[in-house]
N, CA and C atoms of all chains as a GROMACS GRO file, in nm:
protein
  570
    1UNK      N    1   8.859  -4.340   5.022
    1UNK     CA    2   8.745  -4.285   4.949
    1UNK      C    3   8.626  -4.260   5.041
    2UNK      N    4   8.649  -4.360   5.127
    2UNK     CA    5   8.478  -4.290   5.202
    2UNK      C    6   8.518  -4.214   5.304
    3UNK      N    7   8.621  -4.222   5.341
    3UNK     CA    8   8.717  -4.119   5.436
    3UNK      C    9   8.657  -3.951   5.377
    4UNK      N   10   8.700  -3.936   5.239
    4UNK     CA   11   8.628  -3.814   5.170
    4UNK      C   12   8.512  -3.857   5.183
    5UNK      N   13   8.419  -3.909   5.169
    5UNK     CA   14   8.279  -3.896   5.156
    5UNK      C   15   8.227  -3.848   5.305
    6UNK      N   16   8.296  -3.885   5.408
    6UNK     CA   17   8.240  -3.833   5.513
    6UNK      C   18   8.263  -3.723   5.552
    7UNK      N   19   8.417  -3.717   5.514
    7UNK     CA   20   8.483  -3.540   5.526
    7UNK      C   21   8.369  -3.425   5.450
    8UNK      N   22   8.341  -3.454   5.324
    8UNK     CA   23   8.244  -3.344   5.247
    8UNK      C   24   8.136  -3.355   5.281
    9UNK      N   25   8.042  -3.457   5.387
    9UNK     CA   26   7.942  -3.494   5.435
    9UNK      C   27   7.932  -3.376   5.545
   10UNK      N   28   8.050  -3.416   5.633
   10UNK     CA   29   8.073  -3.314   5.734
   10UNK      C   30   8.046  -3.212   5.724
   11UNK      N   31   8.146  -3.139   5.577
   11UNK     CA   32   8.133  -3.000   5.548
   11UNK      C   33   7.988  -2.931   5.529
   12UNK      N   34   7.910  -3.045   5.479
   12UNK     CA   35   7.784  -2.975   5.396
   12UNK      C   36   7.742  -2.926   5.506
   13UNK      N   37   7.715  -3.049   5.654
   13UNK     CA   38   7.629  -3.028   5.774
   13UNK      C   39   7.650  -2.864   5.834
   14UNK      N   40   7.796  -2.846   5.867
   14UNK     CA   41   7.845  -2.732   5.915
   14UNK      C   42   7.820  -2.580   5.820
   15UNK      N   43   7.789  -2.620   5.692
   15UNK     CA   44   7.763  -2.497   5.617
   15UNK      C   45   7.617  -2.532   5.671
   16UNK      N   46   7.560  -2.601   5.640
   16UNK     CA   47   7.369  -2.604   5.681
   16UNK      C   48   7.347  -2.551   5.830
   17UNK      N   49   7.476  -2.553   5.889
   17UNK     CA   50   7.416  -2.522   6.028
   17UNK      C   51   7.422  -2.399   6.085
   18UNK      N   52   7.523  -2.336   5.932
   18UNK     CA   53   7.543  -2.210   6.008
   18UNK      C   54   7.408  -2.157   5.948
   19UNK      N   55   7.371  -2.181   5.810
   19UNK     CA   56   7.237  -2.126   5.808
   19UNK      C   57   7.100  -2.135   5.890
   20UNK      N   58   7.126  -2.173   5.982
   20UNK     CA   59   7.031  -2.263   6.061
   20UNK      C   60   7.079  -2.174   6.171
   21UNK      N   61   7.179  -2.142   6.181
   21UNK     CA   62   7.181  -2.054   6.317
   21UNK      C   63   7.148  -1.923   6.249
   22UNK      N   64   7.197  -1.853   6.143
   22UNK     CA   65   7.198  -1.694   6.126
   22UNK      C   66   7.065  -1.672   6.055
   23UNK      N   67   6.996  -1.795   5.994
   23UNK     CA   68   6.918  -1.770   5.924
   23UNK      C   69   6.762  -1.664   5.967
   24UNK      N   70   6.749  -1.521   5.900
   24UNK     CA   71   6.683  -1.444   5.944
   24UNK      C   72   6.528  -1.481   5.962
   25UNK      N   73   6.497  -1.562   5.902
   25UNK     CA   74   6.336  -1.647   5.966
   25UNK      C   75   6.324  -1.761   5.956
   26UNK      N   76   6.205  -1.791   6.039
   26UNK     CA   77   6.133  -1.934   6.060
   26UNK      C   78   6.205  -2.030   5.943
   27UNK      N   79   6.095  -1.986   5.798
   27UNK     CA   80   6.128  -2.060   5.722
   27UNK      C   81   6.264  -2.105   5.639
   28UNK      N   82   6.357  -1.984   5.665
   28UNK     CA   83   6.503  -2.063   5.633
   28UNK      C   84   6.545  -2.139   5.696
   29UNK      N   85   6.525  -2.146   5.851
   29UNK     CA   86   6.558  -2.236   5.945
   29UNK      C   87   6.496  -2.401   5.912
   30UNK      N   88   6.374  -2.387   5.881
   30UNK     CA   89   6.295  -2.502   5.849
   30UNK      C   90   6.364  -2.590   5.749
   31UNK      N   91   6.415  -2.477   5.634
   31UNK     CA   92   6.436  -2.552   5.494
   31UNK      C   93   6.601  -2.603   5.499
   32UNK      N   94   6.665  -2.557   5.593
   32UNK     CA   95   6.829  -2.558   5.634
   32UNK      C   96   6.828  -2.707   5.720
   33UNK      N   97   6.688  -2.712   5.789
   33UNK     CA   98   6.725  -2.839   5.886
   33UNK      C   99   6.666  -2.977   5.805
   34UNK      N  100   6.583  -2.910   5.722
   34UNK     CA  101   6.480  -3.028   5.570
   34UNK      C  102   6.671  -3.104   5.506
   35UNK      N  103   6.705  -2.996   5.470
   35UNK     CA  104   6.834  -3.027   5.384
   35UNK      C  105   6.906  -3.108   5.511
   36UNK      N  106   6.963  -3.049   5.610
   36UNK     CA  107   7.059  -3.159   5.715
   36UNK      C  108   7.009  -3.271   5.744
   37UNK      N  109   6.892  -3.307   5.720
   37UNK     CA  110   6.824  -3.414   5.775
   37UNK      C  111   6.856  -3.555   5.648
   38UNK      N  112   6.845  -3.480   5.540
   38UNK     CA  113   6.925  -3.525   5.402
   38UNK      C  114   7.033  -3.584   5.438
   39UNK      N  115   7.116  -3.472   5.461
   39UNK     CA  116   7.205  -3.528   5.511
   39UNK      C  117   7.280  -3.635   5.621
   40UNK      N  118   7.199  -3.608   5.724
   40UNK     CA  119   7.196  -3.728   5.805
   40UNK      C  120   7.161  -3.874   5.718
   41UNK      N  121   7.149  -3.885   5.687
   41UNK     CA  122   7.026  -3.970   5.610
   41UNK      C  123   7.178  -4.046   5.490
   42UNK      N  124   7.233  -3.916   5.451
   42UNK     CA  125   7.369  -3.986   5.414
   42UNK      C  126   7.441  -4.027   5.422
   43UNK      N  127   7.480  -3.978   5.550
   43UNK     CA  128   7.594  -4.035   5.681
   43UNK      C  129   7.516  -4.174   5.669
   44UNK      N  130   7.437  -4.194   5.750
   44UNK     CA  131   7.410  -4.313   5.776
   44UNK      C  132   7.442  -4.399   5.637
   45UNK      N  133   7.393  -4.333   5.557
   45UNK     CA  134   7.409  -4.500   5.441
   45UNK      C  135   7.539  -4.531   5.401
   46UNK      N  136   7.656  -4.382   5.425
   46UNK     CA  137   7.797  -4.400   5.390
   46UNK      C  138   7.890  -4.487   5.497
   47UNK      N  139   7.792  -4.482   5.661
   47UNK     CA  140   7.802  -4.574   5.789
   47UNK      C  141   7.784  -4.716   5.762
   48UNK      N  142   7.641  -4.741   5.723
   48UNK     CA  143   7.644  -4.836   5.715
   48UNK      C  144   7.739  -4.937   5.583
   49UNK      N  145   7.778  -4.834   5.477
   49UNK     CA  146   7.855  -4.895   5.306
   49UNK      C  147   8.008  -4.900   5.396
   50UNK      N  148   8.051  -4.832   5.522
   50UNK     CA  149   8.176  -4.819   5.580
   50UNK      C  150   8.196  -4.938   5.680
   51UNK      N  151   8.083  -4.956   5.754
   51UNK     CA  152   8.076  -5.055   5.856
   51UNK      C  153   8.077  -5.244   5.811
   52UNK      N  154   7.947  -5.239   5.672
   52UNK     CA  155   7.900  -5.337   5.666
   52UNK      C  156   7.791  -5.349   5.723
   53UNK      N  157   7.696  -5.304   5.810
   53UNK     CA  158   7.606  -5.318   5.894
   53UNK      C  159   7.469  -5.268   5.843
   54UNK      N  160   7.366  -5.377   5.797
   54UNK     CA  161   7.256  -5.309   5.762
   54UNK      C  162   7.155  -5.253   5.850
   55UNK      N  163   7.216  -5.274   5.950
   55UNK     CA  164   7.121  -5.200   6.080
   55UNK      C  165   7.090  -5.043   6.045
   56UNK      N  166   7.165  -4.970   5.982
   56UNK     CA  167   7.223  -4.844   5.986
   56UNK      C  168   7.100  -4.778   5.869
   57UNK      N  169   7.067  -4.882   5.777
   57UNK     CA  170   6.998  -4.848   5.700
   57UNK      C  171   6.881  -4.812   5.722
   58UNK      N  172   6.789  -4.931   5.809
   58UNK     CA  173   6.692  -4.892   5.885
   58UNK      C  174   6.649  -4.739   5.953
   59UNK      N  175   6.747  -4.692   6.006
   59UNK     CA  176   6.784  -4.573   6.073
   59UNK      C  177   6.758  -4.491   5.972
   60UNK      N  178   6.844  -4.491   5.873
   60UNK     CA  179   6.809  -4.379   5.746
   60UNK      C  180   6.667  -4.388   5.705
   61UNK      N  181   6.595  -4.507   5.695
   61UNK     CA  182   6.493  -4.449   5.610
   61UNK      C  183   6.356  -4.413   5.766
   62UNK      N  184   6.416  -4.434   5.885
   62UNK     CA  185   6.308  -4.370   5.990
   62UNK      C  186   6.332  -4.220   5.982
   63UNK      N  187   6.525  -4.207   5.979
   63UNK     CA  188   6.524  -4.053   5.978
   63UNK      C  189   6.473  -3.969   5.823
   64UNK      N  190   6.446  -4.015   5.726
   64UNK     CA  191   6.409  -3.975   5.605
   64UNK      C  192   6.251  -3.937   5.609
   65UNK      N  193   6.191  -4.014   5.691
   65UNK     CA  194   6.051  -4.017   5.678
   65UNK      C  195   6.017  -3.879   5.760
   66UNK      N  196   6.095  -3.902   5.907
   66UNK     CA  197   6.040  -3.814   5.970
   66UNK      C  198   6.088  -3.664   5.943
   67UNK      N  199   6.194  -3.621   5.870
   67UNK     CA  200   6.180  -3.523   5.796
   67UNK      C  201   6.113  -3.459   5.709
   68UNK      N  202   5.999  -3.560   5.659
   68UNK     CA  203   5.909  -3.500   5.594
   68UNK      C  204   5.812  -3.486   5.668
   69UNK      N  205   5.731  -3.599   5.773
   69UNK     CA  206   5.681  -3.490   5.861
   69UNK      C  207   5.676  -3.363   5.923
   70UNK      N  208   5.876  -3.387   5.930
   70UNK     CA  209   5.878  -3.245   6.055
   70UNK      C  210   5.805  -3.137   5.932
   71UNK      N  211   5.890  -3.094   5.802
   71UNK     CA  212   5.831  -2.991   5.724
   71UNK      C  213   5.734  -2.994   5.727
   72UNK      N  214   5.645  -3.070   5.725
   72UNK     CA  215   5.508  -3.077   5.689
   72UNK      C  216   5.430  -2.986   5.803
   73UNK      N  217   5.470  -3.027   5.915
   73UNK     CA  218   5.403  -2.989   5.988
   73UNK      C  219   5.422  -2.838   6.044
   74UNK      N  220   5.588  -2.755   6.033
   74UNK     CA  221   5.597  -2.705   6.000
   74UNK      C  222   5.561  -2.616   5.926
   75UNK      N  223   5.483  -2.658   5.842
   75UNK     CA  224   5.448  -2.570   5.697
   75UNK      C  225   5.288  -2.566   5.744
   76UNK      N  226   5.208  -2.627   5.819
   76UNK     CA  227   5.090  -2.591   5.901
   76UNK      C  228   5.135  -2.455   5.947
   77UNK      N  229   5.194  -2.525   6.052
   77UNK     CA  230   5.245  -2.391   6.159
   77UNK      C  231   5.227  -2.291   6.126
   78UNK      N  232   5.371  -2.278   5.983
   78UNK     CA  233   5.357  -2.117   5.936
   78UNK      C  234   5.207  -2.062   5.859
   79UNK      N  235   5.132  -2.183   5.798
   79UNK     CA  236   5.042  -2.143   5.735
   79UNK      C  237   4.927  -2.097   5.829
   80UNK      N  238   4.960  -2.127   5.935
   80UNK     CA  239   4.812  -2.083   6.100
   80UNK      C  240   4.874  -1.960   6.117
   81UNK      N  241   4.954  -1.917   6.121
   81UNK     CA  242   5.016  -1.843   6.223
   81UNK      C  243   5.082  -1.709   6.131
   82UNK      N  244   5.170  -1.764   6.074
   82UNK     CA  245   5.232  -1.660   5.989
   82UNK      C  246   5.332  -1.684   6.035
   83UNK      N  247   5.447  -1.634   5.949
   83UNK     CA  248   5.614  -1.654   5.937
   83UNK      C  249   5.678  -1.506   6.048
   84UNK      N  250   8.793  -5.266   3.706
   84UNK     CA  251   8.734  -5.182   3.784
   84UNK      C  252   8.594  -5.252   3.888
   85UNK      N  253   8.634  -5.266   4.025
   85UNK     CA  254   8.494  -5.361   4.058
   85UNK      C  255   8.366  -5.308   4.124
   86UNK      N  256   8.317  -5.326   4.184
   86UNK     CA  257   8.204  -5.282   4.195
   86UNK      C  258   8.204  -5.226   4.272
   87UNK      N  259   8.301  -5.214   4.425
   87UNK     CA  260   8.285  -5.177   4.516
   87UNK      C  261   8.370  -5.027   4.435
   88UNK      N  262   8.463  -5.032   4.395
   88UNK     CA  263   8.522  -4.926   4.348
   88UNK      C  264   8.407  -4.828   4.256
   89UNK      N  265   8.318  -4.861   4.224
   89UNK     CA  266   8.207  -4.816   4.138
   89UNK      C  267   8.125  -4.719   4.303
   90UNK      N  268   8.059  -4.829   4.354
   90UNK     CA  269   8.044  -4.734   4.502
   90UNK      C  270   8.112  -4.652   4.570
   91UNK      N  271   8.222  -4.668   4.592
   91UNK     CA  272   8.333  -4.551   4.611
   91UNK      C  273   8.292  -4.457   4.547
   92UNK      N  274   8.290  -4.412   4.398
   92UNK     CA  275   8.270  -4.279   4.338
   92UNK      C  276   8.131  -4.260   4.362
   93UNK      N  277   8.002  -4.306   4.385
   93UNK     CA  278   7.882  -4.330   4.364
   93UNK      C  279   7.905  -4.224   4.511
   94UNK      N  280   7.952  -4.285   4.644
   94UNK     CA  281   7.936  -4.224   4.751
   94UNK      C  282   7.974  -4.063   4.740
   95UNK      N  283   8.112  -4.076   4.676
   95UNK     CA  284   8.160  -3.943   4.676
   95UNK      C  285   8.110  -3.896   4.639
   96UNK      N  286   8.089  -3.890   4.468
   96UNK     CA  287   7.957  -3.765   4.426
   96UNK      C  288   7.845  -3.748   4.456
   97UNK      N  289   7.803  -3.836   4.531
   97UNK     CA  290   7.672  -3.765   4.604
   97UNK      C  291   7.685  -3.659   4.724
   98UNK      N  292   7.831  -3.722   4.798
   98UNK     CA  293   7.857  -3.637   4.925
   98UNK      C  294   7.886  -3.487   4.866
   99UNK      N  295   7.958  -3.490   4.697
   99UNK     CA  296   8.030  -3.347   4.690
   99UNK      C  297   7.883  -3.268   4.634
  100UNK      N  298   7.734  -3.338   4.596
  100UNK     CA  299   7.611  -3.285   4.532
  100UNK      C  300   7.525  -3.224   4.682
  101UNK      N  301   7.577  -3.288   4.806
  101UNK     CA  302   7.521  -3.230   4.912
  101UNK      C  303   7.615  -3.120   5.008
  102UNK      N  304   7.728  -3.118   4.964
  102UNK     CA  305   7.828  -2.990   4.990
  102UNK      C  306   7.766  -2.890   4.849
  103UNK      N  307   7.762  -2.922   4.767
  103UNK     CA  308   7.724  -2.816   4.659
  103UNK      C  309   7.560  -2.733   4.726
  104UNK      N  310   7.498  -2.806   4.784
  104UNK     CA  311   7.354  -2.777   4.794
  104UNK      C  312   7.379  -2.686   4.914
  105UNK      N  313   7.481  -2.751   5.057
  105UNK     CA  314   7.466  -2.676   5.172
  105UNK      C  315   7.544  -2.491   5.086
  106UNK      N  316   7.608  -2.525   4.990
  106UNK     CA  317   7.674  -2.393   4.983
  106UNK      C  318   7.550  -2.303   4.910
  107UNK      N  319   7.470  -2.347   4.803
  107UNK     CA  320   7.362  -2.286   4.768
  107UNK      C  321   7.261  -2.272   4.912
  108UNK      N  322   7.230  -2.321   5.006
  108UNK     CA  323   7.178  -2.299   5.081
  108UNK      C  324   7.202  -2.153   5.109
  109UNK      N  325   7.331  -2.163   5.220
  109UNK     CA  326   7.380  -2.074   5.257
  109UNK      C  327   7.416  -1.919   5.182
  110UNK      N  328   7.469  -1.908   5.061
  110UNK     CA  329   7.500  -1.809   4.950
  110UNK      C  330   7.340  -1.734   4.916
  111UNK      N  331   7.243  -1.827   4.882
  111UNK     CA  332   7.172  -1.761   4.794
  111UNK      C  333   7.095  -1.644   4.851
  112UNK      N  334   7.014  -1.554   4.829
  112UNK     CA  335   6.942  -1.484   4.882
  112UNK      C  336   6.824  -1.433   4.906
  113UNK      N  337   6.716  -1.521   4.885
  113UNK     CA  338   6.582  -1.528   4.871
  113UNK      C  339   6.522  -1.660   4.960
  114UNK      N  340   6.419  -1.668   5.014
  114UNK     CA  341   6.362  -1.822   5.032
  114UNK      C  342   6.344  -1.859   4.923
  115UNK      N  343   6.318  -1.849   4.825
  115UNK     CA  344   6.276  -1.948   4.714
  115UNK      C  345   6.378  -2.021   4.684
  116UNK      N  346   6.489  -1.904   4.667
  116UNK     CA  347   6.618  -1.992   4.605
  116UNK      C  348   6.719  -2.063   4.665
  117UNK      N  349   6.607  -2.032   4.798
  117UNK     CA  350   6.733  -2.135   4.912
  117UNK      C  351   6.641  -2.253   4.890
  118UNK      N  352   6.556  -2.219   4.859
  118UNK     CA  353   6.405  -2.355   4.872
  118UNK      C  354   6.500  -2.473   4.776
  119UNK      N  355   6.486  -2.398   4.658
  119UNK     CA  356   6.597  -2.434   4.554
  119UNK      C  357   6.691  -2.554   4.605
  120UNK      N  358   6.773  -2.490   4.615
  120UNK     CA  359   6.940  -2.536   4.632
  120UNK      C  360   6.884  -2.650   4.766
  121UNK      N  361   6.806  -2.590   4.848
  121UNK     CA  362   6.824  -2.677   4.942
  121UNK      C  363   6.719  -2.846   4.937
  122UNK      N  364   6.652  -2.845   4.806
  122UNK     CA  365   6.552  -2.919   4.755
  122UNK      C  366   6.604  -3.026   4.692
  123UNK      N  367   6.648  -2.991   4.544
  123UNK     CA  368   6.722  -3.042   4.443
  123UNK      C  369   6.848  -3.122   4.461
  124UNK      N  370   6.899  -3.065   4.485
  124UNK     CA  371   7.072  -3.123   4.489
  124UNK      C  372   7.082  -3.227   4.604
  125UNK      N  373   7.027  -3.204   4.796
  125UNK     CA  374   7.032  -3.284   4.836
  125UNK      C  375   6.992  -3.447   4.780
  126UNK      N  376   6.851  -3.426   4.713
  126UNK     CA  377   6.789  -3.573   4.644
  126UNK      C  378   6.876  -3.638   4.584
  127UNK      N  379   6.950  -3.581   4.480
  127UNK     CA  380   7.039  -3.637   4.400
  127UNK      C  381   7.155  -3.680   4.459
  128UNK      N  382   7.215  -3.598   4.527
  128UNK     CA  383   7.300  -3.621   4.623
  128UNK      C  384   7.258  -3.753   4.717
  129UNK      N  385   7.131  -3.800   4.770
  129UNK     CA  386   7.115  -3.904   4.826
  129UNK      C  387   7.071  -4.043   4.753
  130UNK      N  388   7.032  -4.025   4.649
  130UNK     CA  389   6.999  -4.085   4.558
  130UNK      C  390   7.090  -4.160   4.513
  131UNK      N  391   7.219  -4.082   4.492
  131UNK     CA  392   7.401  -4.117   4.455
  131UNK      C  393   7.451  -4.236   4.534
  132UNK      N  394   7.452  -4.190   4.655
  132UNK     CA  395   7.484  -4.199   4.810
  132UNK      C  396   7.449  -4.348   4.827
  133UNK      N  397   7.317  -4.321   4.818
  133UNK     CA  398   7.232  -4.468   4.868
  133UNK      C  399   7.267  -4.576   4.765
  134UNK      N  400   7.268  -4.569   4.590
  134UNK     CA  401   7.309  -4.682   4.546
  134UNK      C  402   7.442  -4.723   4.524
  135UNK      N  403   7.510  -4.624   4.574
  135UNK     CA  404   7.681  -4.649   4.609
  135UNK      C  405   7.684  -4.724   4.736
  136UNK      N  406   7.608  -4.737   4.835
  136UNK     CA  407   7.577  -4.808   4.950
  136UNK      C  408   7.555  -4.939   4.941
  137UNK      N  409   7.421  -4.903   4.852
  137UNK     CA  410   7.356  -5.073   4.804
  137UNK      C  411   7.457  -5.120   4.711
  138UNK      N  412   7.548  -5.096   4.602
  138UNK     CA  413   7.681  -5.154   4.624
  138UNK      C  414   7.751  -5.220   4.651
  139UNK      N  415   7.769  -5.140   4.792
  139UNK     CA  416   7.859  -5.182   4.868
  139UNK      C  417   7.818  -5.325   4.984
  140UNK      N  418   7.662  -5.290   5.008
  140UNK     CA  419   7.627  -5.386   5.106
  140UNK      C  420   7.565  -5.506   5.016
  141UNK      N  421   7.545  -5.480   4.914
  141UNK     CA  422   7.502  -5.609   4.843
  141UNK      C  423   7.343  -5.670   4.855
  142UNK      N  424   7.278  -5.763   4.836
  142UNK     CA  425   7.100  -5.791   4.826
  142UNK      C  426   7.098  -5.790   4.998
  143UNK      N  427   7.183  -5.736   5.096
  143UNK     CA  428   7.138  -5.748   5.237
  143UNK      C  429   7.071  -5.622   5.330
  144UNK      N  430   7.127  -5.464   5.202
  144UNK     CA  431   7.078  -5.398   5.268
  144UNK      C  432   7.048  -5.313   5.126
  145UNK      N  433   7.064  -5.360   4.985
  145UNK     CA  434   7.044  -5.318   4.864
  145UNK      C  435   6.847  -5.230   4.855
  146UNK      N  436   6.756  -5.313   4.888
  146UNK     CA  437   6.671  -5.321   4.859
  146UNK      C  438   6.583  -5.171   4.926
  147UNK      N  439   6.642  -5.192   5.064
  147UNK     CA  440   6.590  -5.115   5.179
  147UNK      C  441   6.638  -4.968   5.147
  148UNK      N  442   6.779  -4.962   5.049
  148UNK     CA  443   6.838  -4.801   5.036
  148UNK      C  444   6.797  -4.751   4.942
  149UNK      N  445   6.720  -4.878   4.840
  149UNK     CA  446   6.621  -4.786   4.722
  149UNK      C  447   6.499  -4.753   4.757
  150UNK      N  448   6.444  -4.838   4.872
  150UNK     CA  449   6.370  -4.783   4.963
  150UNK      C  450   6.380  -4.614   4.981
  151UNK      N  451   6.484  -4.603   5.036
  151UNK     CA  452   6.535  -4.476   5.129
  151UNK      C  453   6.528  -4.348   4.990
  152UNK      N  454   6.564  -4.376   4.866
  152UNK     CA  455   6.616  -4.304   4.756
  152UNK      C  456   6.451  -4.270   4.717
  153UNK      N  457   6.362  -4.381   4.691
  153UNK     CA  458   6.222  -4.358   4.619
  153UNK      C  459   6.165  -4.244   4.710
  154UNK      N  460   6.132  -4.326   4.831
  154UNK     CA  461   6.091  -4.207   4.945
  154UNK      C  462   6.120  -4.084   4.926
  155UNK      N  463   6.313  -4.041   4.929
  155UNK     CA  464   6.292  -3.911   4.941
  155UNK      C  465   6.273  -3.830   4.829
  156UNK      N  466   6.274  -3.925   4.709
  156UNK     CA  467   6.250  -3.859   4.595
  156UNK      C  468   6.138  -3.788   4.581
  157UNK      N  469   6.001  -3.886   4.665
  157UNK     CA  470   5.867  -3.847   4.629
  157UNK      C  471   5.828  -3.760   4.749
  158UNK      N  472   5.935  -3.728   4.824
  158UNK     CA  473   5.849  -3.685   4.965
  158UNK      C  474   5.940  -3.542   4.988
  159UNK      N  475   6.060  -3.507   4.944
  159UNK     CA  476   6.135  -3.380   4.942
  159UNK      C  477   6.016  -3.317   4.850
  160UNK      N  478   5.985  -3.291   4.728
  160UNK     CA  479   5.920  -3.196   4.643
  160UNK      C  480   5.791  -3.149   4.723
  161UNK      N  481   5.741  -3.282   4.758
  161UNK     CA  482   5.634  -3.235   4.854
  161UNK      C  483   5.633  -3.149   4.952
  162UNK      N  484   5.745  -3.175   5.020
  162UNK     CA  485   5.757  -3.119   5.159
  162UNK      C  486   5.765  -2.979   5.141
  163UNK      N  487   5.850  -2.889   5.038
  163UNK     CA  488   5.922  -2.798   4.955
  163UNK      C  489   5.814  -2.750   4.921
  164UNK      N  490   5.705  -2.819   4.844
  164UNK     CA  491   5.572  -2.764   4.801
  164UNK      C  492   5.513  -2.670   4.928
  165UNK      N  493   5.457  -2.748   5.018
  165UNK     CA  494   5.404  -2.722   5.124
  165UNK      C  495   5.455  -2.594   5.158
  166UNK      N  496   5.602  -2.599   5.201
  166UNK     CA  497   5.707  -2.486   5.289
  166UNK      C  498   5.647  -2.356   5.195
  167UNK      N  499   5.658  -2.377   5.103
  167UNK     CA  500   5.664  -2.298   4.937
  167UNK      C  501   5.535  -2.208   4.963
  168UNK      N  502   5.369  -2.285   4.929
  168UNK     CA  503   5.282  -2.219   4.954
  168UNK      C  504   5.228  -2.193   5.089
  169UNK      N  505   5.280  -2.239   5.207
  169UNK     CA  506   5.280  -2.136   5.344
  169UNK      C  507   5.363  -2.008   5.282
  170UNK      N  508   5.457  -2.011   5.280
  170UNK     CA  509   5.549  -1.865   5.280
  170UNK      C  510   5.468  -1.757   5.188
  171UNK      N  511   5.379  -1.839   5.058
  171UNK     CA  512   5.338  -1.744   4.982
  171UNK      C  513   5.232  -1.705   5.043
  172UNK      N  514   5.136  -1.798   5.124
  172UNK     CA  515   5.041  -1.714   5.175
  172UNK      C  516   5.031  -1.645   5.287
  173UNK      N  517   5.114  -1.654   5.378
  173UNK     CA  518   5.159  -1.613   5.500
  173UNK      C  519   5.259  -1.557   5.503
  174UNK      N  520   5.305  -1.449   5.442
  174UNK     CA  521   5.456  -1.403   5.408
  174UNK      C  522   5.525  -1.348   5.539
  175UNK      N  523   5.444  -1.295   5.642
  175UNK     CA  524   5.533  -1.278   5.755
  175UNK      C  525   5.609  -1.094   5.732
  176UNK      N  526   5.694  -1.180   5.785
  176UNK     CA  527   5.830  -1.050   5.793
  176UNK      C  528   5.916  -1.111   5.670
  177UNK      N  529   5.911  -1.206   5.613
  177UNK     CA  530   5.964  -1.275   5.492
  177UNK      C  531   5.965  -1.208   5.385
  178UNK      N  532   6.080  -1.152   5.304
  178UNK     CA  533   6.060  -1.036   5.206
  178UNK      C  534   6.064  -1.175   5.072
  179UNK      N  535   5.948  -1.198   5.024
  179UNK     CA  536   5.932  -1.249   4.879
  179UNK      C  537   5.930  -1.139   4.795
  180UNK      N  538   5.941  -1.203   4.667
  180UNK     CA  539   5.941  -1.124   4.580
  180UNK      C  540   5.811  -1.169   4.447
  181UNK      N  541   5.737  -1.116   4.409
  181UNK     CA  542   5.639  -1.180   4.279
  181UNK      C  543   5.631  -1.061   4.200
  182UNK      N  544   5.690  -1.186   4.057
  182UNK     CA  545   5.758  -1.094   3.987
  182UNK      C  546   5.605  -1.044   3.898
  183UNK      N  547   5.548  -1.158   3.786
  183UNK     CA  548   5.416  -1.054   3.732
  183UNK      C  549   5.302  -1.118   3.750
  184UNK      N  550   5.305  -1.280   3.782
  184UNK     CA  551   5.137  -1.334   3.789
  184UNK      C  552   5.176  -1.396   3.923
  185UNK      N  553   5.076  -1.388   4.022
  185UNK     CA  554   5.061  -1.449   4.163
  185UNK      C  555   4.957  -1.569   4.087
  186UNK      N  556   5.055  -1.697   4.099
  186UNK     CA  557   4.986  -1.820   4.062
  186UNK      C  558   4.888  -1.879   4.192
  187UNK      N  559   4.880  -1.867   4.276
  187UNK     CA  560   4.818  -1.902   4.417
  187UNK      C  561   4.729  -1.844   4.448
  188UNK      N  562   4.736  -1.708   4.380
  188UNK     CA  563   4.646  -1.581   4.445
  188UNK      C  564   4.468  -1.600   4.434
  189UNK      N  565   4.427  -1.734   4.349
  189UNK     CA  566   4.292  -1.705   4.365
  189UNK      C  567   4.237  -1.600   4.252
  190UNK      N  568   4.103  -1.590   4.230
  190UNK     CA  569   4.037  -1.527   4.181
  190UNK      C  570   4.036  -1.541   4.018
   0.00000   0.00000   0.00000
């Protein structure tokens, strides 16, 4: 069972990434890597529910946080500058 | 049926709510509605994830993954917000679309 959970984990990343590569501007790119970062964020907790190891958890909620920075700041960017 | 078996499905459907989201990502055709797909579904999807975890790890790492779930609950919409009204006011080369009232527009 978590064998699938990581397999469809996988999948999501690789569909997010192709949007992340073809994606025609800034801001799809932004909102493609907001979502993988999600995802990371899942891995880890399905790592750590696979391992036993609450170390792993920690990790998720540093990488959770700083995904909302990155958008955030991001979303300056485009708002100085333009898309 | 025990508990860990309860986390088992808890994990999976969150993993198959963040394959559902990367495919709305990818498919849809607007920023908004990628804003969408790519907003919504991950949360839930981690939300799933994380108490299928806490679960599994029990009061040792239980506490810290509702941690992880509240956070992104309150901090994805935000972030989405933000992305949301840059694009509307800075549209770029970004083809939006507004359909009859510009809610942002001021005046």
């Amino acid at each position: 069972m978590i064998t699938a959970a990581f397999v469809l984990l996988a999948v999501a990343g690789m569909l997010l990434l192709v949007r992340v590569l073809i994606g025609p501007s800034v801001v799809d790119r932004v909102i493609a890597v907001d979502a993988l970062l999600v995802v990371v964020v899942c891995g880890l907790a399905v790592n750590a529910a696979a391992t036993g190891r609450t170390s792993f958890v920690d990790a998720a909620v540093v990488v959770g946080l700083l995904g909302f920075v990155g958008t955030g700041v991001a979303a300056r960017f485009i708002e100085r500058r333009g898309a | 049926m025990t508990v860990r078996t309860i986390g088992d499905v808890l994990l999976v459907v969150g993993a198959g709510w963040t394959v559902l989201a990367a495919v709305g990502v990818l498919r849809f055709d607007d920023v908004y509605a990628r804003m969408h797909a790519a907003t919504k579904a991950p949360t839930l999807g981690l939300i799933l994830v994380s108490w299928g975890a806490a679960l599994h790890l029990g009061w040792g790492g239980a506490p810290k993954l509702l941690l992880v779930s509240v956070l992104v609950l309150l901090t994805a919409p935000v972030g989405a917000h933000l992305m949301g009204r840059a694009v509307h006011r800075r549209p770029g080369d970004v083809r939006i679309r507004i359909d009859t009232v510009d809610e942002l527009g001021g005046g």
